[in-house]
C-alpha positions in Angstrom: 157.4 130.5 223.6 160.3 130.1 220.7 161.5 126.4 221.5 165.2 125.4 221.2 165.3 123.7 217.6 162.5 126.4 216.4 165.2 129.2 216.9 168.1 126.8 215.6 166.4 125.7 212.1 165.3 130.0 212.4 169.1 130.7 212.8 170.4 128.1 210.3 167.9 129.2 207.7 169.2 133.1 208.2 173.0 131.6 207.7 171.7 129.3 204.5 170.0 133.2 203.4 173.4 134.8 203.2 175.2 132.2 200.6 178.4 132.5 202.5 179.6 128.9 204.3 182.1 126.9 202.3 183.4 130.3 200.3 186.7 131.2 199.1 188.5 133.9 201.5 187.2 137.5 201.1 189.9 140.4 201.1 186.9 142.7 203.3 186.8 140.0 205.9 190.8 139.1 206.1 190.9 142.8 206.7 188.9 142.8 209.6 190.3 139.6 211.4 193.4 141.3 210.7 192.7 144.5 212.1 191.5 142.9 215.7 194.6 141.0 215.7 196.7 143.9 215.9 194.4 146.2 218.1 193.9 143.3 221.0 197.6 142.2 220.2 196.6 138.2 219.6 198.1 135.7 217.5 194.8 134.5 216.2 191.7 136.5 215.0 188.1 134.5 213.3 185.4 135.2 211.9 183.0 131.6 212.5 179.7 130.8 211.3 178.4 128.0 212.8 176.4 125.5 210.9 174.4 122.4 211.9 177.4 119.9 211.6 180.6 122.2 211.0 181.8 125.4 212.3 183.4 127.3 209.1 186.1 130.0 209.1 185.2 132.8 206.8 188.5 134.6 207.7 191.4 133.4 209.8 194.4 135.4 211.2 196.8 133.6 212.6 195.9 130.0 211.8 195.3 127.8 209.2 192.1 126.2 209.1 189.1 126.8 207.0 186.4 124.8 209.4 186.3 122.4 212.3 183.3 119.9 213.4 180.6 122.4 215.3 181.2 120.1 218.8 184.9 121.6 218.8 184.1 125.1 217.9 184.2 127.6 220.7 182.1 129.9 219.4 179.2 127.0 219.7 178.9 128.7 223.0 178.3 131.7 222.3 175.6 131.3 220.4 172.9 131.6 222.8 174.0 135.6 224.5 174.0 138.6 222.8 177.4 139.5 225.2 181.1 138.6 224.6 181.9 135.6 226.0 185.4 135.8 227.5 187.4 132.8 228.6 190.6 134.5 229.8 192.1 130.9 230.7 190.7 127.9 228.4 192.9 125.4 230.4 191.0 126.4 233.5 187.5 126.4 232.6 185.7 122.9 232.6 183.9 123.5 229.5 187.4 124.0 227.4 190.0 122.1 229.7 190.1 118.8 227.8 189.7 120.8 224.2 192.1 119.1 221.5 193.1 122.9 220.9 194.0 123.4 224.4 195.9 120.5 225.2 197.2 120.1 221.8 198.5 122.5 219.2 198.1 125.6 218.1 197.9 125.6 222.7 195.4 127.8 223.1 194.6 129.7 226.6 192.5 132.9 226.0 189.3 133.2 223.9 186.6 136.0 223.6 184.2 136.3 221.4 181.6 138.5 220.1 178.3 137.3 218.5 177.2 138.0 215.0 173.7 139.1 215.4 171.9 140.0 211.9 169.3 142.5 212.1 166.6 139.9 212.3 167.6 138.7 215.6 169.9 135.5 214.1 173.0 134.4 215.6 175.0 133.6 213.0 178.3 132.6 214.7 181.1 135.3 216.2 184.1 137.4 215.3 186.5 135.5 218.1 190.6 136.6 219.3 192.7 133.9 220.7 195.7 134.0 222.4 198.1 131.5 223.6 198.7 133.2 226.8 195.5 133.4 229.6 194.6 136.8 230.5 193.7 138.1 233.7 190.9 140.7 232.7 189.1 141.6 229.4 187.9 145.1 229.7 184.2 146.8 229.7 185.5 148.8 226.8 187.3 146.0 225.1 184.6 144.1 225.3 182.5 146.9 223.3 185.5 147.3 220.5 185.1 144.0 219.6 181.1 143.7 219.3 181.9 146.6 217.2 183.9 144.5 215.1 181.4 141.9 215.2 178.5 144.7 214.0 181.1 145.9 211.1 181.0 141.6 210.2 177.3 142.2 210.0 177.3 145.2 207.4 179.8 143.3 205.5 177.6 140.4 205.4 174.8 142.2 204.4 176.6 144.7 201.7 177.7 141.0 200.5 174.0 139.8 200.8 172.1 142.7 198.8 175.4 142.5 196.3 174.5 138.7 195.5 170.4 139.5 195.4 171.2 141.9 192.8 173.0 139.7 190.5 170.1 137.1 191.3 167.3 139.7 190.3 170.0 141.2 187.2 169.9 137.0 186.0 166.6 136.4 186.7 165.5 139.8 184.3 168.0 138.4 181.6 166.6 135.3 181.8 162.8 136.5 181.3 164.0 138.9 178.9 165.4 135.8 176.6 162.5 133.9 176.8 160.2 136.5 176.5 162.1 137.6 173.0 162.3 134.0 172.2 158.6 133.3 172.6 157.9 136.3 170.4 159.4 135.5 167.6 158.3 131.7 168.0 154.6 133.8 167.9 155.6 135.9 165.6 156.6 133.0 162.8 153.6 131.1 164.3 151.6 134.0 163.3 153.2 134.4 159.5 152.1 130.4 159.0 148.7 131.3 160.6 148.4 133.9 158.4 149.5 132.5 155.7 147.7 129.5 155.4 144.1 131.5 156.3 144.6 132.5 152.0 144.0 128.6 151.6 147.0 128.4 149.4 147.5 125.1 147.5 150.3 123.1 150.0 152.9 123.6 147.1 152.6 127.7 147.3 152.1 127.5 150.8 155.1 125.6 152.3 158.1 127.4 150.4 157.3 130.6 152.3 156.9 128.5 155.5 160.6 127.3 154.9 161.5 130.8 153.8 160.3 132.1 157.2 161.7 129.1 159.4 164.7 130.3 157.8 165.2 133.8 158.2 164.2 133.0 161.8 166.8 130.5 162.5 169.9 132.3 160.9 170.3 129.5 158.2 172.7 129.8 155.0 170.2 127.8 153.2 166.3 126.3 153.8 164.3 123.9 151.1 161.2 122.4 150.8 161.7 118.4 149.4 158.9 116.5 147.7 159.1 113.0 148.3 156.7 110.6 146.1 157.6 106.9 146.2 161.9 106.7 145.8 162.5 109.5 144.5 163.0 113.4 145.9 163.2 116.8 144.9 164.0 120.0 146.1 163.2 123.6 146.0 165.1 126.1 147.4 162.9 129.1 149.3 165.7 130.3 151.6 169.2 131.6 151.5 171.8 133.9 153.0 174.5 136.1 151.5 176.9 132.9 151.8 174.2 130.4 151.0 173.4 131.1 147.6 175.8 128.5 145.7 174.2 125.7 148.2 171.2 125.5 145.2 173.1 123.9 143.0 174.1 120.5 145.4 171.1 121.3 147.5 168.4 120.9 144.7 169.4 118.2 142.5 167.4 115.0 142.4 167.9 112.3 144.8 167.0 108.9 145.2 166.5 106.7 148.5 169.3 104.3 147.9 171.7 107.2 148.4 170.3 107.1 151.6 170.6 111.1 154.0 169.1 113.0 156.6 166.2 113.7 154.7 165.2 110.0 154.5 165.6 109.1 157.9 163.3 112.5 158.9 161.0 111.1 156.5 159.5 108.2 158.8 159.0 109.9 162.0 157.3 113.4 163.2 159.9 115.0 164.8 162.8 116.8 163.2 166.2 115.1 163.1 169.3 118.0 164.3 172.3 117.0 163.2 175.3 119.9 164.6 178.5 117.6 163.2 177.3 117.3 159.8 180.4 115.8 158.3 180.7 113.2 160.9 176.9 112.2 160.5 176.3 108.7 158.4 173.9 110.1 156.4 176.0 113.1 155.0 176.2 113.6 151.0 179.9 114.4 150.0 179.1 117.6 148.1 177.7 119.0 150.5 180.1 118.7 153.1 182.4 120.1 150.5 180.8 123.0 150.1 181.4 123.6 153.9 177.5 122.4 155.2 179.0 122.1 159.0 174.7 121.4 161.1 171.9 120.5 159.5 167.8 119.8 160.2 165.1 117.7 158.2 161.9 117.7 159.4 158.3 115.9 157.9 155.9 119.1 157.4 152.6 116.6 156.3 151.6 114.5 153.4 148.8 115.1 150.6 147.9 112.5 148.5 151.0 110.5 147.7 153.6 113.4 148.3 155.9 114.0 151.9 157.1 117.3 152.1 159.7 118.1 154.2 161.7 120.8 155.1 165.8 120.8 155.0 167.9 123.9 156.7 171.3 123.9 156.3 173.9 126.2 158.2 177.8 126.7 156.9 180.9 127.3 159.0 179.4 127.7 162.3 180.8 126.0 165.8 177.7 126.4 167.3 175.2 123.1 167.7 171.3 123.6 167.4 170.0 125.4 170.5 167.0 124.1 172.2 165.6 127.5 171.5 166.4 126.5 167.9 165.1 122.6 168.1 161.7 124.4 169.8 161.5 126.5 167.0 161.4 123.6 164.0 159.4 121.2 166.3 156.4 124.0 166.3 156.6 124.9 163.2 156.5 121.9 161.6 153.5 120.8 164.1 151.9 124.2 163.4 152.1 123.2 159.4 150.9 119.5 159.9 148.1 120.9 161.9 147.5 123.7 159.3 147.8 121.0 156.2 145.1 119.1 158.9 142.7 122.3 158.9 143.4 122.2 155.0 142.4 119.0 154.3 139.2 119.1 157.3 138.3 122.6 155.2 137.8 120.8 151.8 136.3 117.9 153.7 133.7 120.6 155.2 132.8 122.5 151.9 132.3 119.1 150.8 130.0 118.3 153.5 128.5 121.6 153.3 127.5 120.6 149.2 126.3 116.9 150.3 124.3 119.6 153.3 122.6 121.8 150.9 121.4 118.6 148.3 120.7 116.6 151.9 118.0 119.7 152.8 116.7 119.7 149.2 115.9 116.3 150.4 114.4 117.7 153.6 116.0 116.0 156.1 113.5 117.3 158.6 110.9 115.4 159.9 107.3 117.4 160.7 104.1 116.0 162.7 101.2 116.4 164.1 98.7 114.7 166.8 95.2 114.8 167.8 94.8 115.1 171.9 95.1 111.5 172.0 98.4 111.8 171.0 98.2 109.9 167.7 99.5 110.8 164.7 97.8 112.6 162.2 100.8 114.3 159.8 104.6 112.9 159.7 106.9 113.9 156.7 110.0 114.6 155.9 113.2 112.5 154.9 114.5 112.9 158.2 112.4 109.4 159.0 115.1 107.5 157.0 117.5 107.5 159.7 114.8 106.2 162.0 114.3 103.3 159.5 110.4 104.5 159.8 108.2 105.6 156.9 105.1 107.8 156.6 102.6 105.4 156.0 103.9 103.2 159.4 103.4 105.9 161.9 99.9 108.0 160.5 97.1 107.0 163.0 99.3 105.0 165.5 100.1 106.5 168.9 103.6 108.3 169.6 103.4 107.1 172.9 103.4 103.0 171.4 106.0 104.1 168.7 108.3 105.4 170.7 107.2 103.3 173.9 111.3 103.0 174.1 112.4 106.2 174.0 112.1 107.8 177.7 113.0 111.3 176.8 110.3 111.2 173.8 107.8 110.5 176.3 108.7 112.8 179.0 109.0 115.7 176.1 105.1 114.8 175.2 104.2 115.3 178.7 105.9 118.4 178.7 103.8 119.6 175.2 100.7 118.4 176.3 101.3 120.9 179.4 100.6 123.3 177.3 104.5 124.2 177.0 106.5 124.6 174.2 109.8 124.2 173.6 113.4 123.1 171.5 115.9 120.6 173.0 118.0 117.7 171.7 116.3 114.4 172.2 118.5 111.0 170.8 116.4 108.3 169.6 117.3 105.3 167.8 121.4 106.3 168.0 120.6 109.5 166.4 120.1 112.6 167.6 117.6 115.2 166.3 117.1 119.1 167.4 113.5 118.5 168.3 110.8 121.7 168.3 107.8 120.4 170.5 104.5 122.4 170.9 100.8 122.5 171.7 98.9 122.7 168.5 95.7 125.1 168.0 92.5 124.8 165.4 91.1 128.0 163.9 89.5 129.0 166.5 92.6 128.9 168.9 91.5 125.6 170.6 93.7 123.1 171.5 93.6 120.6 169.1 96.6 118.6 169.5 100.7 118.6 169.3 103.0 120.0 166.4 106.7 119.3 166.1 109.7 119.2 163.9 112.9 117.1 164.4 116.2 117.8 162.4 118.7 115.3 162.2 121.9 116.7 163.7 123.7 113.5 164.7 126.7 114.4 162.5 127.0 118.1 164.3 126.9 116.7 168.1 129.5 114.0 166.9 131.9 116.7 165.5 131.2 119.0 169.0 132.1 115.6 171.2 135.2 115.5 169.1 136.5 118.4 168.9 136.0 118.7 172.7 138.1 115.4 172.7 140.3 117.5 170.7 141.1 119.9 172.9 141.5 118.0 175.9 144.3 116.1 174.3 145.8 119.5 172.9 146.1 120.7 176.3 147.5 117.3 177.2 150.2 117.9 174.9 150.8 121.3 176.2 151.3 120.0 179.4 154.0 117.3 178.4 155.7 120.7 176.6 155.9 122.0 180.1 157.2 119.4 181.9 161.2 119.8 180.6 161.0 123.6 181.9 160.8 122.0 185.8 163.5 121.0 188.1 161.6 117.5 188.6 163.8 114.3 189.3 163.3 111.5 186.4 160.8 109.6 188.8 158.6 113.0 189.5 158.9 113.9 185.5 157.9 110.2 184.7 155.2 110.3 187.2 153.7 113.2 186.0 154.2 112.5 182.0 151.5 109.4 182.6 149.3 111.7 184.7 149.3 114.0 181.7 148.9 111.7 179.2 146.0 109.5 181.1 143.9 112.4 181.5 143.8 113.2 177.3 143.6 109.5 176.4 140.3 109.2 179.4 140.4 105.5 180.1 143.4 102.6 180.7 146.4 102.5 182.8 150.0 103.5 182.3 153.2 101.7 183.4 156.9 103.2 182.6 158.8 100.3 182.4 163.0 100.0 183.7 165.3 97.5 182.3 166.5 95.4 185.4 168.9 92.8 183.1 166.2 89.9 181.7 163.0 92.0 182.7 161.6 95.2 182.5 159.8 96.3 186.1 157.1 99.1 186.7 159.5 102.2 187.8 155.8 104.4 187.7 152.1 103.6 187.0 148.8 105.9 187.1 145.3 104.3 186.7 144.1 101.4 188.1 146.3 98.9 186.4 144.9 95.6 185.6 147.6 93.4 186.0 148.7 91.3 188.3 152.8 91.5 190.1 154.5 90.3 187.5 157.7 91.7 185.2 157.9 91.8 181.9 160.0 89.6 180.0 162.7 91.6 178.3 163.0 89.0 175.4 159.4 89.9 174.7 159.8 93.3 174.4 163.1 92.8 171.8 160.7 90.5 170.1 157.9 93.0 169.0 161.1 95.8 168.2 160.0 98.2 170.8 163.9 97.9 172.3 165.1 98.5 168.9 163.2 102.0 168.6 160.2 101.2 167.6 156.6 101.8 168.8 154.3 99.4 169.1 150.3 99.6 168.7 148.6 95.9 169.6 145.0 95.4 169.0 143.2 92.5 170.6 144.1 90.3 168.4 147.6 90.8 168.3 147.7 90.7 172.2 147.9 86.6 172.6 150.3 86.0 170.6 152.7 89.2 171.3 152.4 89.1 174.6 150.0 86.7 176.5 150.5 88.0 180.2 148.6 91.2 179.0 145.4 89.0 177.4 145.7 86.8 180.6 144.7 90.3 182.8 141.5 90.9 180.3 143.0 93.8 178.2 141.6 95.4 175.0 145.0 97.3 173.9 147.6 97.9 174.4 150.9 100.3 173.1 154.5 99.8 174.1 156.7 102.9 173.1 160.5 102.9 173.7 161.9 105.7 176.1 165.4 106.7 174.2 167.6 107.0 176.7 170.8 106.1 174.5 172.1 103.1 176.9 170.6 99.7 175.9 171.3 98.8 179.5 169.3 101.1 180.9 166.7 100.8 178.9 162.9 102.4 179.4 159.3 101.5 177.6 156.2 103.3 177.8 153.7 101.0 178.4 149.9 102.1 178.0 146.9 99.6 178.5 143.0 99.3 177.4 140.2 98.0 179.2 137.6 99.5 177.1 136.2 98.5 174.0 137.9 97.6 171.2 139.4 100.0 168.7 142.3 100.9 166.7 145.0 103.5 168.0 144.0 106.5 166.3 146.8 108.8 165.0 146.7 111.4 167.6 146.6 109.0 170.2 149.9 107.5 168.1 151.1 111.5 168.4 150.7 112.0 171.7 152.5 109.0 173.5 155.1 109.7 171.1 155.3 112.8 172.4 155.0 112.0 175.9 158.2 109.3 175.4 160.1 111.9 173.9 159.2 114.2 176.9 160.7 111.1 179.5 164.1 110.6 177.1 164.7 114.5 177.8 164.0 115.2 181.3 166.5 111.9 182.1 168.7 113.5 179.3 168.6 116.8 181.4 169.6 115.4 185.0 172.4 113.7 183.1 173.3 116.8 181.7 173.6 118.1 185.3 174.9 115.3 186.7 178.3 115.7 184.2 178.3 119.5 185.1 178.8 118.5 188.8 181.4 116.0 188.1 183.6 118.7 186.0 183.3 120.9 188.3 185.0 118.4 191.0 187.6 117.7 188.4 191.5 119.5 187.7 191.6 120.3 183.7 195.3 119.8 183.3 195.5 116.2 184.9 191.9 115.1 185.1 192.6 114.0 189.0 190.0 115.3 191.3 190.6 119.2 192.4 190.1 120.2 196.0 186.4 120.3 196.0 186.5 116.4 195.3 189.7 116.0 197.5 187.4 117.3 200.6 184.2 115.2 199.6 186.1 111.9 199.0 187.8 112.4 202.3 184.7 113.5 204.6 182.8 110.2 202.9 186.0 107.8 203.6 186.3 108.9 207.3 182.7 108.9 207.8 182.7 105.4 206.3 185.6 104.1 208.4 184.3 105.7 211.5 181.0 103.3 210.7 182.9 100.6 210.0 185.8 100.8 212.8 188.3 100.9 209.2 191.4 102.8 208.7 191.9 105.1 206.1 194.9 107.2 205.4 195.8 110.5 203.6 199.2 110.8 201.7 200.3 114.4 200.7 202.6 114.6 198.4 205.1 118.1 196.7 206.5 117.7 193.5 210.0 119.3 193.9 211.8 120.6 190.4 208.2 122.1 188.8 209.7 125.6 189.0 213.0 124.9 186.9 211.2 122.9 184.6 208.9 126.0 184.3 212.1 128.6 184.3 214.3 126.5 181.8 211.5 124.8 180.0 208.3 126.6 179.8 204.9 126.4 181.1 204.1 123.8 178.3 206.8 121.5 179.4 206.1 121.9 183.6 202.3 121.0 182.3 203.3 117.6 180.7 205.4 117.3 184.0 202.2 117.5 186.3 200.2 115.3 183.7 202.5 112.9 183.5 203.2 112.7 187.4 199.8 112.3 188.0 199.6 109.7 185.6 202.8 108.1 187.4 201.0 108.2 190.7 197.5 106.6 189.5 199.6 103.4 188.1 202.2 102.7 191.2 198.8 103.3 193.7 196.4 101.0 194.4 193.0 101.4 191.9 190.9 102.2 195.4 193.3 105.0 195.9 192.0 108.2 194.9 194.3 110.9 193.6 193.6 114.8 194.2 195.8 117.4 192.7 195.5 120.5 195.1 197.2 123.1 192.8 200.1 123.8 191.8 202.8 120.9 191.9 201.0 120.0 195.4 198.7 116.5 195.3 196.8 114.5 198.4 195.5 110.9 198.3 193.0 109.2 199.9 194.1 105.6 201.0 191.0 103.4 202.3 192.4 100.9 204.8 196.1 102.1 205.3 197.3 102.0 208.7 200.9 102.8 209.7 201.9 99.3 209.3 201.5 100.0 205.1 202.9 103.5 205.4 206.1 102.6 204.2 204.9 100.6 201.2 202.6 103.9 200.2 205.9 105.8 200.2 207.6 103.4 198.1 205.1 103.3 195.5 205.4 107.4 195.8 209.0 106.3 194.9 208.2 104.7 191.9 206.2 107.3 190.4 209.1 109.4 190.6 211.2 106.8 189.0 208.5 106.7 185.9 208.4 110.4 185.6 212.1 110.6 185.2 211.9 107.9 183.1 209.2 109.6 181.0 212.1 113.2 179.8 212.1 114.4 183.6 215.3 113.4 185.2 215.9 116.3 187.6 212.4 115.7 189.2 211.9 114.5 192.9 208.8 114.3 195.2 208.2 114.6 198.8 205.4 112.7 200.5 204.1 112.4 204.4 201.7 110.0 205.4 199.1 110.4 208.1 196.5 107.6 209.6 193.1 107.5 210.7 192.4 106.6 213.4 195.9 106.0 214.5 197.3 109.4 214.0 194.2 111.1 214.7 190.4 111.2 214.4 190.3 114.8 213.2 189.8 115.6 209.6 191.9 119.0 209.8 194.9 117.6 211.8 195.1 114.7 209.4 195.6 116.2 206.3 197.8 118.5 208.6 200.2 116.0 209.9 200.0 114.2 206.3 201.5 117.7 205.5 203.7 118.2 208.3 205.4 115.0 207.5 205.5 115.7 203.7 207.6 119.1 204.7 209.8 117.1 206.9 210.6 115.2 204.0 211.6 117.2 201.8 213.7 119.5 204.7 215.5 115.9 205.1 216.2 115.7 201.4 217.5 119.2 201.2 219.8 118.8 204.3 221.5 115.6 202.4 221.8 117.7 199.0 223.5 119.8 201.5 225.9 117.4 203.1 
């Protein structure tokens, strides 16, 4: 059986499914309210949806109101029928008798309502006609007309519904679509590098086309590669539009580092530095901002030998910043090209080895033997022993068992030969490890006459395999961290699951992201066991060592003591503090990553990858800021910067929900700026804007700064006043007084205002009627004002 709150959250989640509470009025639902009016010949037609708190209004005929608190709805009470509920005298029935609506204004007597039933089952609230007369009968076939009405709600709804889905699904394809392109040609120019560095060009022939294909890709005026060796750097272009060709002559000239640029501040760090104001930016040359360079990129492609290279694109006369489709773009590339000048450098590295290979088997680097069935040696040879620190002449007519009494896998491999089986496996021995051939061994007459075997040294090989396992596991680390800004994670989640990432591809330690909480830094997220004790982290520590300053710090044992001793007091090997840019000093946030193993330097990867993973942390926090400012413009009127209606409704619910808590009064001022129009007629638009601008600004400095001013629209504004009773009524309306005087002060003479003041809970404990009666009393004054203009 379906229990009360299952079918509720059921029926909520069916409302929630057709997007339509707290919408603007729809002309196909005024219609229909409309239409029931006249053919029931009521006052007052609704169409309510009920929700878990509030009952809101899609449509209203006949009265003002755009939602009420769900325990003063009506339709509440239909809810649970599939009939019309008819009430044909509210002021009689004991359910309605003591209603605010009955006793109070708009007066109401007669009610019936039909239920909006979606297709699924759900009530979602009714199509309701009011009337302020009773009625003595509601009839069989009235009672059908208006669950027709109610069913002709329903197809609305859902025409509405399947409207909305198919702008979701048209989005959603766009969307894909975009990315999909977007990755393609991110593979496409990945593949062009690929390609081009599988001809093993030398890194001076290889990087201009790299740049020349970044280039065309980005829709650059102008791409160069710059060779940096000691203080000096030159330039090459390998890229340019149509309008970019005159850029070569200030682009490629020779520059030195005390002249400073983007170039040399790229030059330090992996990622590339995006600069979209470029004339604004310190490190912007002259000339080129004269010759109209508006956004520009620098990016460190790898070193060789003593040379940088980096790449510089350069865009003219464009509004448009770098796109992060654009900022992916550069940042693979130029990891693509780092790895590829990696692969380079591991290739010439590996035909070296492969040389040092061929002269190291001249050598024989094998080692061959042979037993009698006692299982000493007869034969060993091969230069393979020198790893071993064993010679020939040591191990002839000794026992393998007795020289290798120590090596466990030696000995269950001889028991394995002796068997009579033979086989190849990897055995270690000594720290290195050999591909190892065992085997019974026959005389001429096919007698068993003892063991045979080979060895080959392959310690080097297995060491490379482990490696480039290791490798991998930290490439798909960083592949994850990529991920992580495409998720709608909160900055706790994203931080949570950055040091989860970035645990699993360093294998061993603990992580702590550290928050600035004034003169310490406390853990805001850990993963691993974490060997310290409850303690914060000095903050003047942290500015000691630089890491609040920007930079990333790599301690070694040594350097632990006497950089910061709370870490060597909890028995650590290492540990790296990286800061988290988050652009506010004050909210400052440090990576913190700790070793327990043994000792070793930080290698470069490692150095890579927490950088990347800090990076990842500054940009999902970036990201909900970035939302965070979205939702506060749009609470926010563009002409005065007061908060609009939306904001007006929010602060309001949260003041009276605060006073109700706290037994406080709170009141709501409304105020009409009378004269907008003939400023608007005589004046123009221009001038009735500075009017409302400067008003507002009038009202924020004669109000208290707890007030909050709303501009409605229009020349209408409301303000919330937290703690106003009627006994400071007056003194509000003064102040209202002296705004005016300002504005007419301000070029505005003509100007008036009009202002009503209502009080919670004095007035009434209603939102609606409050900002009603606030209204009402606003309307009186101005009606009082005009009947003295008259006089």
């Amino acid at each position: 059986m379906e229990t009360t709150a299952v079918r509720e959250q059921g029926r909520l989640a069916a409302l929630e499914r057709y997007a339509v509470l707290d919408t603007l009025p729809e002309a196909a639902f005024d219609r229909l309210t409309a239409l029931a009016a006249r053919l029931f010949g009521v006052p007052i037609s609704l169409i309510s949806l009920v929700g878990s708190q509030h009952t809101f209004f899609k449509a209203c005929f006949g009265l003002d109101m755009r939602q009420t608190d769900r325990s003063l709805s009506f339709c509440t009470h239909a809810l649970h029928s599939l009939d019309v509920l008819v009430v044909p005298d509210l002021a009689a029935d004991a359910r309605f008798a003591r209603h605010p609506f009955v006793t109070g204004a708009p007066g109401l007597r007669f009610y019936a309502g039909a239920p909006l039933v979606t297709p699924d089952g759900h009530t979602l609230g009714t199509l309701c006609i009011l009337d302020e007369r009773p009625r003595a009968s509601f009839s069989a076939q009235e009672r059908a007309a208006l669950k027709d009405f109610a069913a002709l709600v329903i197809d609305e709804l859902e025409l509405r519904l399947g409207r909305l889905e198919a702008d979701r699904a048209a989005q959603l394809r766009e969307t894909q679509a975009r990315s999909l392109q977007d990755a393609l040609n991110l593979s496409r120019l990945l593949q062009g590098i690929g390609d081009l560095t599988d001809l093993d060009l030398p890194t001076g022939e290889l990087l201009p086309h790299v740049v020349e294909l970044t280039g065309a890709a980005l829709d650059v005026d102008w791409g160069g590669l710059v060779v940096i060796r000691g203080d000096s750097a030159t330039s090459r272009s390998a890229w340019h539009s149509p309008a970019g060709a005159d850029l070569a002559r200030q682009a490629t000239r020779e520059m030195r580092r005390e002249e400073g640029g983007l170039m040399w501040q790229a030059a330090g760090c992996d990622t590339p530095l995006f600069v979209s104001d470029y004339a604004r930016d310190p490190g912007s040359h002259a000339d080129l901002v004269a010759a109209g360079v508006r956004s520009a990129v620098s990016v460190c492609l790898g070193q060789e030998g003593e040379a940088t290279y980096m790449m510089t694109l350069l865009r003219l006369h464009q509004e448009r910043p770098w796109t992060a489709r654009d900022r992916q773009l550069v940042d693979a590339v130029s990891r693509a090209v780092r790895q590829s000048l990696s692969q380079s450098a591991q290739r010439a590295a590996l035909r070296e080895s492969q040389e040092k290979l061929r002269l190291a088997l001249e050598a024989a680097p094998v080692v061959l033997w042979t037993t009698d069935l006692s299982g000493t040696f007869t034969l060993v040879e091969g230069r393979g022993l020198a790893a071993l620190g064993a010679i020939p002449a040591g191990l002839v007519g000794r026992s393998v068992r007795e020289a290798f009494a120590g090596d466990a896998a030696v000995l269950t491999n001889l028991d394995r030969a002796f068997a009579g089986e033979s086989f190849t496996t990897h055995v270690e021995v000594r720290g290195q490890v050999f591909e190892a051939h065992y085997g019974p061994l026959q005389d001429a007459g096919g007698r068993p006459a003892g063991l045979v075997g080979t060895g080959y040294d392959v310690t080097a090989a297995v060491q490379a395999q482990r490696e480039a396992v290791r490798a991998r596991e930290q490439a798909e680390a960083l592949l994850e961290l990529s991920h992580l800004l495409d998720g709608q994670a909160d900055a706790r989640e994203l931080a949570q699951t950055a040091l989860a990432a970035v645990n699993r591809a360093l294998g061993e330690g603990a992580l702590v992201l550290w928050q600035r909480a004034g003169d310490v830094l406390r853990p805001l997220a850990t993963h691993g066991d974490l060997p310290l004790p409850t303690w914060d982290l000095p903050t003047r520590q942290v500015e000691a060592a630089g890491v609040l300053g920007g930079r990333a710090v790599f301690l070694t044992p040594t350097e632990l003591p006497a950089t910061l001793p709370a870490c060597a007091e909890a028995g650590l090997r290492g540990a790296a503090l990286l800061p988290v840019a988050l652009g506010l000093p004050e909210q400052a946030w440090v990576l913190g990553v700790y070793r327990t193993g043994p000792c070793e330097e930080w290698s470069p990867f490692e150095r890579s990858l927490l950088a990347a993973a800090a990076r990842t942390l500054a940009a999902g926090v970036e990201r909900q800021r970035h939302l965070h400012s979205l939702e506060t413009a749009a609470r926010t009127d563009i002409l005065t910067g007061l908060g609009n209606r939306r904001a007006f409704e929010i602060d309001l619910t949260a003041e009276l929900s605060r006073a109700r808590r706290q037994g406080a009064a709170v009141a709501v001022l409304s105020v009409d700026l009378d004269g907008l129009k003939r400023v608007n007629d005589t004046l123009g638009h221009a001038r009735g804007d500075t009017l409302l601008r400067e008003f507002a600004r009038a009202l924020r400095q004669c109000l208290r700064e707890e007030d909050r001013v709303h501009r409605l629209g229009g020349d209408e504004y409301a303000v919330v006043l937290p703690g106003v009773g009627p006994a400071e009524a007056a003194i509000i309306l003064e102040r209202v007084r002296g705004a005016v005087d300002r504005t007419r002060a301000a070029g505005f003479e003509g100007v008036d205002a009009s202002a009503g003041v209502a009080c919670f809970p004095a007035d009434t404990q209603d939102t609606a009627d409050l900002v009603r009666l606030s209204d009402l009393r606003m309307y009186a004054d101005k009606a009082e004002k005009r009947a003295l203009q008259a006089s």
